[in-house]
C-alpha positions in Angstrom: 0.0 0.0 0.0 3.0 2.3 1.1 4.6 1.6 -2.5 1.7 2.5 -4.2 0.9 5.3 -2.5 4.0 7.0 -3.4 3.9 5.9 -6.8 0.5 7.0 -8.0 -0.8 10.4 -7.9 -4.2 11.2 -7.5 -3.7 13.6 -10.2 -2.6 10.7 -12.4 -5.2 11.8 -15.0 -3.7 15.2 -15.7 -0.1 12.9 -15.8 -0.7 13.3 -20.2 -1.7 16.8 -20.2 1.5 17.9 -17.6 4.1 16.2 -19.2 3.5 17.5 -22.7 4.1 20.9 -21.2 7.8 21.9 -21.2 7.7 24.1 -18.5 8.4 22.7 -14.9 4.8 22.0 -13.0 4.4 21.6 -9.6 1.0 20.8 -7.9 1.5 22.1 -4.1 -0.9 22.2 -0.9 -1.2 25.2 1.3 1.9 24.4 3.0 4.1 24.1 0.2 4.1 20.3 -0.1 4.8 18.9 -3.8 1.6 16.7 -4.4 2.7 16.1 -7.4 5.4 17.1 -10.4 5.3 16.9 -14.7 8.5 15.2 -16.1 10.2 18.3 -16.9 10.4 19.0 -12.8 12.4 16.2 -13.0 14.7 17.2 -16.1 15.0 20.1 -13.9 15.5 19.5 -10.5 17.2 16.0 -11.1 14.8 14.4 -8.5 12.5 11.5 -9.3 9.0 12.3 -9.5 8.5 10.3 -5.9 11.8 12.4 -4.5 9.9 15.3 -5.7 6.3 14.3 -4.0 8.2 13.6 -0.4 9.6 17.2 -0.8 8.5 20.8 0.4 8.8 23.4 -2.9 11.1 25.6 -0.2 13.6 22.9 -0.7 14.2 23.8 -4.5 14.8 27.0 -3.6 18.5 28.8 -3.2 18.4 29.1 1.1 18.6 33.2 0.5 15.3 32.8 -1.8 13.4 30.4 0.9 12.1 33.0 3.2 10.4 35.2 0.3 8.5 32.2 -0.2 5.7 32.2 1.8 5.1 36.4 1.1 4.8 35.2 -2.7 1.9 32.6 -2.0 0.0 35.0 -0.3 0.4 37.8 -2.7 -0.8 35.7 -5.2 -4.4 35.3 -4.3 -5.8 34.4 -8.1 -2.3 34.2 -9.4 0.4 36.1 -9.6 4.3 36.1 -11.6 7.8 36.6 -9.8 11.1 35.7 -10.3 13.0 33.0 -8.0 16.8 31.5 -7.9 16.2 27.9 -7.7 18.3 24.7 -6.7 18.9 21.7 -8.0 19.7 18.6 -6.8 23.4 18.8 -7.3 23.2 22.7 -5.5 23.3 24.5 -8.7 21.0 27.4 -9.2 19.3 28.5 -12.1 17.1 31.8 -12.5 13.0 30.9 -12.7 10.3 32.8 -13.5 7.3 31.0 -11.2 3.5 31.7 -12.0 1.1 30.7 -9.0 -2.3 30.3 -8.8 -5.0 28.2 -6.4 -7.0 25.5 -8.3 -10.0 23.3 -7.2 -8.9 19.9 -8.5 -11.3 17.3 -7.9 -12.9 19.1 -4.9 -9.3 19.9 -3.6 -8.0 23.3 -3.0 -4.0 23.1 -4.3 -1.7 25.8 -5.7 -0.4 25.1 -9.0 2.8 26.4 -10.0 4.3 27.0 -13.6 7.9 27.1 -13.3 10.2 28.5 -16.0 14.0 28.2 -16.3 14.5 31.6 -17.8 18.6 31.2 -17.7 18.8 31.8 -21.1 16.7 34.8 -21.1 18.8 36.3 -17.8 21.8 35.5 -19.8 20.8 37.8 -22.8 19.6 40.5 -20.4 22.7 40.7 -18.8 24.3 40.8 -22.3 22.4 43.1 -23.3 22.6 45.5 -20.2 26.3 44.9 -20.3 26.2 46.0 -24.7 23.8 49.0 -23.3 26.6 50.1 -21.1 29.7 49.7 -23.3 27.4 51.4 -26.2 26.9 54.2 -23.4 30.2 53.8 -22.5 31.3 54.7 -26.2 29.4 57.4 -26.7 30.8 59.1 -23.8 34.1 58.4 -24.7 33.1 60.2 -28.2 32.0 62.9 -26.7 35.4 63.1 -24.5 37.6 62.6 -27.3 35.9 65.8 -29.3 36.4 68.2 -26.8 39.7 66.8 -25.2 42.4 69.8 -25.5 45.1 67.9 -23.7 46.5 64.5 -24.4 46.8 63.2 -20.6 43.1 64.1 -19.4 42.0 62.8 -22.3 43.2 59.4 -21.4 42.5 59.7 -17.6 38.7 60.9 -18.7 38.5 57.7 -21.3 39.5 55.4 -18.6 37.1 56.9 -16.2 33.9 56.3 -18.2 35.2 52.9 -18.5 35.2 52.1 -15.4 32.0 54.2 -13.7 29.5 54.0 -16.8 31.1 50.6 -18.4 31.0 49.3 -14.8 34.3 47.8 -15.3 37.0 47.2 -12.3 39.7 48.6 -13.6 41.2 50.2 -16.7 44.6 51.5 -18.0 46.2 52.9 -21.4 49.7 52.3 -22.0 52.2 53.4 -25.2 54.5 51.5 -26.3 58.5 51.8 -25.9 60.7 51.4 -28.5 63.5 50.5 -25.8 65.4 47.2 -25.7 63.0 45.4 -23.3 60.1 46.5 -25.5 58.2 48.0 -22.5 54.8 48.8 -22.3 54.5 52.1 -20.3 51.2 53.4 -18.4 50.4 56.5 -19.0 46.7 56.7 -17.4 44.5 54.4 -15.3 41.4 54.7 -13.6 39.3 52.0 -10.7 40.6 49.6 -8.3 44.4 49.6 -9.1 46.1 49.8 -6.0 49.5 49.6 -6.9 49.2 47.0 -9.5 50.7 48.5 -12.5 53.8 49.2 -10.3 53.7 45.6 -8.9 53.4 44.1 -12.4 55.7 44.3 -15.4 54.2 43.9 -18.8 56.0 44.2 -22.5 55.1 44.0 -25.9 57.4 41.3 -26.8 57.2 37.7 -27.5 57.6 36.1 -24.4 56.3 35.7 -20.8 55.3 38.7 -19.7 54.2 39.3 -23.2 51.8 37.1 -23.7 49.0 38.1 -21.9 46.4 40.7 -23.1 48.2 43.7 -23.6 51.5 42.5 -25.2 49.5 40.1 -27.3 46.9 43.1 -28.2 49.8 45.0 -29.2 51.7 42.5 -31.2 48.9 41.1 -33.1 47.1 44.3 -33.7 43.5 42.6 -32.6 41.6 42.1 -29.2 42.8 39.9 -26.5 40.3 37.9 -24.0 41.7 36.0 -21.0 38.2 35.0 -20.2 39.2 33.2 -16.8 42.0 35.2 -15.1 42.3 31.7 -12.5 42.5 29.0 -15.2 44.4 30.9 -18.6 47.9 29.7 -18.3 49.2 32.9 -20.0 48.0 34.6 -17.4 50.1 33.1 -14.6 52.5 36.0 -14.5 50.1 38.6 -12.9 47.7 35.9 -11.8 48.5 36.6 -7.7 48.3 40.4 -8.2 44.9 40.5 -10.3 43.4 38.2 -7.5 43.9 40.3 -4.8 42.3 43.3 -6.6 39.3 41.1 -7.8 40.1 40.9 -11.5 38.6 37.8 -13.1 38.5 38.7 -16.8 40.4 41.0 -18.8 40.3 42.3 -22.1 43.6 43.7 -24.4 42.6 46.3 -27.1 45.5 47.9 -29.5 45.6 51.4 -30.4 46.5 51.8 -33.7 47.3 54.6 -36.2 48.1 54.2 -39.8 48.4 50.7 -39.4 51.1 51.0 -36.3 50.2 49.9 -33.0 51.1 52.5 -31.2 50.0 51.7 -27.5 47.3 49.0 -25.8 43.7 49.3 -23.9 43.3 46.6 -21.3 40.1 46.4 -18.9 39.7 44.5 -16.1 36.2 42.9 -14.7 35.3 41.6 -11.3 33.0 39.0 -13.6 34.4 35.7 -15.2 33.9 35.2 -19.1 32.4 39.1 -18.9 33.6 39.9 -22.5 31.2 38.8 -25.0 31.7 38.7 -29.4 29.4 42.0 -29.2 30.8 43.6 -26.1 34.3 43.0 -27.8 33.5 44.6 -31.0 31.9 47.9 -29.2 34.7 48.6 -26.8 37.7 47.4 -30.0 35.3 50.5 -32.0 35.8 52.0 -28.7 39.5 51.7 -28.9 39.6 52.9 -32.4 38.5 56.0 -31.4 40.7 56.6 -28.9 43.5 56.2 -30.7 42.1 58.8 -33.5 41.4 61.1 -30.5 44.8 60.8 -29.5 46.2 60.8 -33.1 44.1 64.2 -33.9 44.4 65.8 -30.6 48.2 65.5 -31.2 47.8 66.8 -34.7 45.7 69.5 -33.5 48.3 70.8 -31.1 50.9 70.3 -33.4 48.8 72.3 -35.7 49.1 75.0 -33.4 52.2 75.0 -32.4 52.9 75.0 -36.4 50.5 78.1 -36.8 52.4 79.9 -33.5 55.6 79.6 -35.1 54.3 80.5 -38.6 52.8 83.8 -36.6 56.1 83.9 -35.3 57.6 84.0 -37.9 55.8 86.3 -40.0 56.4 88.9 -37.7 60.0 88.2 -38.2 59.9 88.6 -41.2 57.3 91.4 -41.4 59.7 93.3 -39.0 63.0 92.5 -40.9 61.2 93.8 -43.5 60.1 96.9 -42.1 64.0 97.5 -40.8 65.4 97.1 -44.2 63.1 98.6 -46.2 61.9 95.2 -48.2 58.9 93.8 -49.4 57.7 91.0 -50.9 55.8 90.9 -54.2 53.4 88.5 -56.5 52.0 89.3 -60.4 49.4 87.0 -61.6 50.0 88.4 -65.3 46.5 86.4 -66.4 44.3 88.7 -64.8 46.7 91.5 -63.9 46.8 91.3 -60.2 49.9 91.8 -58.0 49.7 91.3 -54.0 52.1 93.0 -51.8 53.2 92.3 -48.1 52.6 95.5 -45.7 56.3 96.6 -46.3 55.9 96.8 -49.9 52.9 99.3 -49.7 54.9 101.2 -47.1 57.2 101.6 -49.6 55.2 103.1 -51.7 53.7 105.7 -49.0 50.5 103.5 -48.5 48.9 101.7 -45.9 48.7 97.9 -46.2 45.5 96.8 -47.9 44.6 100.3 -49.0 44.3 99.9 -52.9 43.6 97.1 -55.7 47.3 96.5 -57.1 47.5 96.3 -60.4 50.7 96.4 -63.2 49.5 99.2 -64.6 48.7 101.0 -61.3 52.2 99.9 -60.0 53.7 101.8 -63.1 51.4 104.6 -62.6 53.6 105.4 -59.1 57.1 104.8 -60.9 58.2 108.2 -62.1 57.7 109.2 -66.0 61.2 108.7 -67.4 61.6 105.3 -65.6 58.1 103.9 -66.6 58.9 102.0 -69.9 62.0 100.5 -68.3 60.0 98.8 -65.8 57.1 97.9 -68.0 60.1 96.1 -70.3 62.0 94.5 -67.0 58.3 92.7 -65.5 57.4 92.0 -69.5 60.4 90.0 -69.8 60.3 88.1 -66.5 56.8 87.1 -67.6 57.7 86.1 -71.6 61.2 85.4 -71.6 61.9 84.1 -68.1 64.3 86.9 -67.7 64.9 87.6 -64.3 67.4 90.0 -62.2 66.9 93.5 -60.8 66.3 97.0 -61.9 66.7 100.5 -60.5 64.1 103.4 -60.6 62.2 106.5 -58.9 58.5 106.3 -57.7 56.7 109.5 -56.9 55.2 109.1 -53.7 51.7 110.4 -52.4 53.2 114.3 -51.3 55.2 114.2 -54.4 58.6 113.2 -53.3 60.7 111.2 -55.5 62.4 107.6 -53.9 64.8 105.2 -55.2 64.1 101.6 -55.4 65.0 98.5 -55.9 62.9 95.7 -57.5 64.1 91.9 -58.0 62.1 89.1 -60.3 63.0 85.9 -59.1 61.1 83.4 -59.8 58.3 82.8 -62.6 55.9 79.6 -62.3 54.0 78.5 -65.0 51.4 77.1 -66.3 51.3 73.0 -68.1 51.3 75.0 -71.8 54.1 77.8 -70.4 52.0 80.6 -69.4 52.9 82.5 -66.5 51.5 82.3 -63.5 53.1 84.1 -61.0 56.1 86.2 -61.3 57.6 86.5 -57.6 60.0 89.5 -56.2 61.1 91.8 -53.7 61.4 95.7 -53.4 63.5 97.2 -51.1 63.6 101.2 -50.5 67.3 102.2 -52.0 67.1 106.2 -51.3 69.6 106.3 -48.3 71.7 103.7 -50.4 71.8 106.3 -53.6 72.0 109.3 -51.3 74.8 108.0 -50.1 76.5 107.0 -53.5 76.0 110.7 -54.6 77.8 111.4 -51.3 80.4 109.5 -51.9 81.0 110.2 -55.4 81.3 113.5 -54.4 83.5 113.0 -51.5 85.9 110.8 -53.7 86.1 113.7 -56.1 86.6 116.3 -54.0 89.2 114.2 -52.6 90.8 113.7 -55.9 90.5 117.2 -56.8 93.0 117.9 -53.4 95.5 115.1 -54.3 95.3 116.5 -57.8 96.1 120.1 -55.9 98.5 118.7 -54.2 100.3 116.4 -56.9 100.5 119.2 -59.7 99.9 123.0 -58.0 101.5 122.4 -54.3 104.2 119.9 -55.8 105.1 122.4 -58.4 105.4 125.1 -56.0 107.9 122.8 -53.9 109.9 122.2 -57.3 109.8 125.9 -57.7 111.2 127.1 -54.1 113.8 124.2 -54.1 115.0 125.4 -57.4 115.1 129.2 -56.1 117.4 127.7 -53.1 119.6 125.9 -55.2 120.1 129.0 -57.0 121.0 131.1 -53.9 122.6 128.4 -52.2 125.3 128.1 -55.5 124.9 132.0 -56.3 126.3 132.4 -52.6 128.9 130.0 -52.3 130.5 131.3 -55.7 130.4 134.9 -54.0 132.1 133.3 -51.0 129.7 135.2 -48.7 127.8 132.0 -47.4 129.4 130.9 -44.0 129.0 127.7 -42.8 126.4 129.0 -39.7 124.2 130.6 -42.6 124.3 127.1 -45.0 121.8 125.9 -42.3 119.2 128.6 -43.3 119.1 127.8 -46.8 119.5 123.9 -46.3 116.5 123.2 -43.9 113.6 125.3 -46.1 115.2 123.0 -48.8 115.0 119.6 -47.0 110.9 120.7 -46.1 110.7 121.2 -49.6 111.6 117.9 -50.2 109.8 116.1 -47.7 106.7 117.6 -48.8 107.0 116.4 -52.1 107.5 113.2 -51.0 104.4 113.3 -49.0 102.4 114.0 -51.7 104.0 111.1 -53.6 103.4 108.7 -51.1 99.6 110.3 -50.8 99.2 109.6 -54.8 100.5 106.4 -54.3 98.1 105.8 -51.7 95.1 106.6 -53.4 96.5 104.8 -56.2 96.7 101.2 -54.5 93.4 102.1 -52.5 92.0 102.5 -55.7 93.3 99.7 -57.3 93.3 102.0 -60.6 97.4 100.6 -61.9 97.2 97.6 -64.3 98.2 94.6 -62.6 100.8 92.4 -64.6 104.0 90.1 -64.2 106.9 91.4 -62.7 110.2 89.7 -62.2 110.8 90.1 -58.3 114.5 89.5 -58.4 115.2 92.7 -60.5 112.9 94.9 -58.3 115.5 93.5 -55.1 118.1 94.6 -57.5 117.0 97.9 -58.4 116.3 98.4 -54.4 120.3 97.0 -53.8 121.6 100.0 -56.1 119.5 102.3 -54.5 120.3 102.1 -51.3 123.8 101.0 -51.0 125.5 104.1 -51.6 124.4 106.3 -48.5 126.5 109.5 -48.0 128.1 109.5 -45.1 126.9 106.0 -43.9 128.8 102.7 -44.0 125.8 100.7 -45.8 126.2 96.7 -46.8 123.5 95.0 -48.7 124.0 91.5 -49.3 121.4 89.5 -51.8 121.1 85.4 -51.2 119.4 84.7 -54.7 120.2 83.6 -58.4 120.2 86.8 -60.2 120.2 84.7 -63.4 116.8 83.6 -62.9 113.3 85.6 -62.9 110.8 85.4 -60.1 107.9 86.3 -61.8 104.7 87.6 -59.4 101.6 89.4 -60.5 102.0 92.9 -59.7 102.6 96.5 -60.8 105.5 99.5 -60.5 104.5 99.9 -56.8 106.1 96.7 -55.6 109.0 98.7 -56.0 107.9 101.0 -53.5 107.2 98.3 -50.8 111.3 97.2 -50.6 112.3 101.1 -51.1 110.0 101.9 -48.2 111.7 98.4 -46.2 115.4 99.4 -46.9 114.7 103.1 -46.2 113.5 102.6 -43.2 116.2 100.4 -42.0 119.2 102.9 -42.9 116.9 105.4 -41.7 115.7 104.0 -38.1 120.0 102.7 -37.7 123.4 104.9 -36.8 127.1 103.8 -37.8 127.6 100.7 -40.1 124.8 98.9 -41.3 124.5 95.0 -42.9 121.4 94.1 -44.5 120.7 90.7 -46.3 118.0 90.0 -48.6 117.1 86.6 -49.1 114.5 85.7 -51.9 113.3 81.9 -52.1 110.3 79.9 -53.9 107.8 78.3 -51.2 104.7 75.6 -51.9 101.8 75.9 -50.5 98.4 73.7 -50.7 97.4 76.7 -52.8 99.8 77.5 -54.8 103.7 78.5 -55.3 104.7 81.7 -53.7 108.0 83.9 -53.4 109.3 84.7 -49.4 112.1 87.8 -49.5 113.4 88.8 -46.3 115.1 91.9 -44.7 117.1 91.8 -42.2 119.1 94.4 -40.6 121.7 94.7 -37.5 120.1 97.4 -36.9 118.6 98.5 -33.3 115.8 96.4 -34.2 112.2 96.9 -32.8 110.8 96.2 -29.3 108.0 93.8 -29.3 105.3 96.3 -28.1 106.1 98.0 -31.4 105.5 94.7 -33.6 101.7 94.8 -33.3 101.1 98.1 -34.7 103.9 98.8 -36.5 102.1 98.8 -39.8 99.4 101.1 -38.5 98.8 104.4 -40.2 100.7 107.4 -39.1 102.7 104.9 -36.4 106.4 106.7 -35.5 109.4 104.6 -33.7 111.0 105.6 -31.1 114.1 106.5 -32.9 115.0 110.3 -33.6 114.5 109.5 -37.4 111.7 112.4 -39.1 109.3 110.8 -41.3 105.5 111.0 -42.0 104.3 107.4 -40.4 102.9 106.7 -43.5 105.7 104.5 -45.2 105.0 101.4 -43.6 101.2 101.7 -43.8 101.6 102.1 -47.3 103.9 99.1 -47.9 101.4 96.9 -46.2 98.4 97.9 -48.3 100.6 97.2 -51.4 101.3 93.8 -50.4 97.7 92.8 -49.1 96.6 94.6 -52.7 99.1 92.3 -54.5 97.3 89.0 -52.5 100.7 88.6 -50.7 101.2 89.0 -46.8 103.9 90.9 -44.4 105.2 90.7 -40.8 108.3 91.5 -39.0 109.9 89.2 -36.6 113.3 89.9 -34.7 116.7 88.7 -36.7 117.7 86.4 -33.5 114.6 85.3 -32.0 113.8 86.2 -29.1 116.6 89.1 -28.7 114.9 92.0 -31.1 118.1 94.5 -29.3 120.1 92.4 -32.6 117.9 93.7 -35.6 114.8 93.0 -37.3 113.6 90.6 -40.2 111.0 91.8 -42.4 108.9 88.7 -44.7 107.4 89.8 -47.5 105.2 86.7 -49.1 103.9 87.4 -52.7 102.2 84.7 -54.8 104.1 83.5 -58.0 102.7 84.3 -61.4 102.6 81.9 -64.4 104.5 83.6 -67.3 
């Protein structure tokens, strides 16, 4: 009787009609005992249908869900629909939905209850909320990366509304290093971190510590899932640390530009298996903007640090400009427009902007006799590709005249050779040509005074020299001139004489300044010669003038008759600046340089020689010694421009080195000339 009590229901009839029902169906009394169960309770629950009748429905409940039963049965009255966690038999719990309602079966008041399994449905809501948020989650991050104006909170707000509206546990960008080790450096982070980026150490490359989602992101340019941060093997490196923060899943995302990876995404959830294919693909769009947000936001700010230097610089230039007087100019010769910068209006007595520039407007402001010059010069930059500079006068708005300068440099064309533009400068040349009158007239007035002095005071000199020679013979024949009187005659003679040869060595002067004698070959060794004869008979002086050179061979150097004045100045001076006996020695000698072949002569004296604070400016103009000797302290001045205007050199240097009390050496270096 027991068995069969246990076996058969007395709801048997309604056996046909509850197991062709797929949902789970439970026939309860008012206390919550299971009279009876369909087949798919069993399924279910993994009881037997006689397990099931012994059994109170609390029992297939989850223990936190047991105590809201009795509240749901009497809220139901007619019925009613809620939402339970129940247990089966093994302890697992699945999500139900459970619709109750009391029934009179055969004269017996039971509640009925329809259970559905509704796991499948919970996991596509929680899918879906989870899409909802990561499609929220992007559109914030949108919104951040349009307005971001710096590159670090724009990473530290990304990460942010991954973690608070994403509802992730963690998230971090890092960029990749280029450094031996191939490091993988953090640069923002946001959530429950607590030291573990510091604790960890992640790279990009291909091994251990590279392997898991952000190196792997990074090297193969695609998402990265370690679904189960306990069981993934190539997770073991930071396995310890992510389990103490509460990571279970976590998700690699590369940020790529162009094709280069150029740093990583990773997010961390508290969830196992929390990244789904459709969660994946909205936070890898995610990442992809990002990484354009950080690509453009750098672009922008380089952008502007472009546009500040190009401001920069165009005040430079529009102030260089302005201080020399230049401006830039453009002709489109197809439709007869020119553009100029603000200088070049200035130039013309106009404020930047102020009128539509045209060639023929242009030409209208160039003064009358200059105008078909200028109309020719822009013509044939624009036909002929003829470009250079030309000179003229413009008239200016109060009628004063200007000089300026104008320069076509470049002309760009069209495909079939029509000219495009036609590119130049003007620059304001008035001071420049004032000053050339200036100095035009300067130089001939100052040629006009050596020309005074070289014919009208020099042939005054000739004449009162000549008048003292006369008197000083006329008196000694009369025997009337005593030797204390000869002075009187002697010294206006010997002014005379230097004054002539001050205005010689002035003509000379201007003369190699002016570079106005024809340069040619000249044989060196006969100008030492000439010099020798010279010099070696001095009256009353004990002179010796030795020569250490071949005087059967020339020693040709380009030149002209005023090298002869550089070794009559250099012999002069040493008689002259010496008392008693004198020895001089002139060596001449060939010398090869990387440059060339040059010529060396030196000078050297026994004379008293020169004191080395002397050296440095002894070639300085109107420098005097310290010797009792008159002169005009032009002499050596003038020898050294000669030689510098020959391309030669000079210096002075004692005879013994180092004791200048035994005489001076004078080097004269000249460059040899091809004959």
């Amino acid at each position: 009787m027991t068995a069969q009590k246990h076996t058969d229901s007395p709801f048997a009839k309604y056996h046909l009609i509850f197991d062709s029902v797929r949902d789970i169906i439970l026939l309860m009394d008012e206390d919550g005992t299971i009279l009876d169960a369909n087949q798919a309770a069993v399924q279910a629950y993994g009881y037997s249908k006689n397990e099931l009748r012994a059994m109170n429905a609390s029992k297939l409940r989850s223990p936190e869900e047991r105590q809201k039963m009795r509240d749901q049965w009497e809220q139901c009255g007619e019925g009613g629909l809620f939402e339970s966690l129940h247990m089966r038999k093994n302890g697992a719990t699945f999500p139900a939905e459970i619709n109750l309602r009391w029934l009179q079966l055969d004269g017996r008041q039971v509640i009925v209850a329809v259970v559905r399994d509704i796991t499948e449905r919970k996991r596509a809501e929680d899918e879906l909320q989870r899409a909802n948020r990561s499609l929220h989650a992007l559109s914030k991050c949108d919104d951040a990366v349009i307005h971001a104006g710096e590159e670090k909170s724009l990473l530290e707000n990304v990460c942010q509304i991954i973690v608070e509206t994403g509802g992730y546990r963690m998230a971090w960008i890092g960029y990749v290093e280029h450094d031996e080790a191939k490091t993988v450096r953090p640069v923002a982070q946001k959530g429950y971190e607590s030291g573990y980026l510091e604790s960890v150490r992640i790279t990009w490359a291909d091994r251990e510590r590279g392997r898991g989602p952000t190196g792997a992101s990074i090297r193969t340019k695609s998402p990265h899932v370690i679904r189960n941060v306990l069981t993934d093997p190539s997770f073991a490196p930071w396995r310890e640390e992510a389990v103490k923060r509460g990571y279970a899943s976590v998700l690699g995302l590369p940020l790529i530009s162009e094709g280069n990876v150029f740093g990583a995404l990773t997010i961390y959830s508290g969830r196992p298996d929390a990244f789904d294919e459709v969660e994946v693909a909205l936070l890898k769009e995610m990442a992809d903007d990002i990484a354009y947000g950080i690509v453009s936001l750098r672009y922008r700010l380089r952008q502007t640090e472009i546009e500040k230097a190009l401001r920069k610089s165009q005040y430079i230039l529009a102030k260089a400009q302005e201080i020399a007087h230049v401006g830039n100019w453009a002709w489109n010769p197809r439709i007869d427009e020119m553009s100029w910068s603000d200088e070049g209006f200035r130039i013309f007595g106009y404020e930047p902007g102020s009128v539509r520039l045209t060639l023929e407007w242009f030409i209208s402001r160039i003064f009358e006799g200059d105008r078909d010059n200028v109309r020719e010069f822009a013509y044939a930059a624009r036909d002929d590709n003829k470009l250079g500079s030309i000179d003229y006068r413009i008239m200016m708005p109060d009628g004063t005249i200007r000089y300026v300068t104008s320069v076509a440099d470049k002309v760009v064309r069209d495909h079939d050779g029509t000219a495009k533009w036609v590119y130049g400068i003007s620059q304001d040349i008035t001071e420049r040509k004032q000053a050339e009158v200036e100095l035009q007239e300067a130089k001939e007035q100052a040629e006009l005074y050596v020309d005074l002095m070289g014919h009208d005071i020099n042939n005054m000199n000739q004449i009162g020299m000549g008048y003292l020679e006369l008197a000083l013979r006329a008196l000694e024949l009369e025997g009337s001139l005593g030797p204390q009187y000869r002075t009187f005659i002697e010294k206006p003679y010997e002014a005379f004489e230097s004054s002539s040869r001050l205005i010689d060595t002035v003509i000379k002067l201007r003369r190699a300044k002016a570079l106005d004698i024809r340069m040619e070959v000249v044989d060196l060794g006969r100008i030492l010669d000439e010099a020798k004869a010279r010099y070696s008979l001095v009256p009353g002086r004990s002179i010796t003038i030795n020569t250490h050179y071949s005087h059967v061979r020339r020693y040709p150097v380009m030149a002209n008759v005023l090298l002869a004045d550089v070794f009559s100045n250099l012999l002069g001076n040493s008689i002259k600046h010496s008392e008693g006996p004198l020895a001089i020695d002139i060596r001449l000698s060939p010398r090869a340089e990387p440059d060339g072949k040059y010529y060396v002569v030196t000078i050297e004296d026994n004379g008293p020689g020169i004191p080395d604070d002397l050296k440095a400016g002894l070639f300085a103009r109107f420098h005097r010694g310290r010797t009792k000797a008159k002169g005009t302290g032009l002499g050596l001045f003038l020898v050294k421009m000669l030689v510098e205007s020959f391309s030669g050199k000079i210096w002075v240097e004692d005879r013994v080195p180092g004791d200048f009390r035994k005489g001076s050496k004078f080097v004269v270096v000249l460059r040899a000339a091809d004959e």
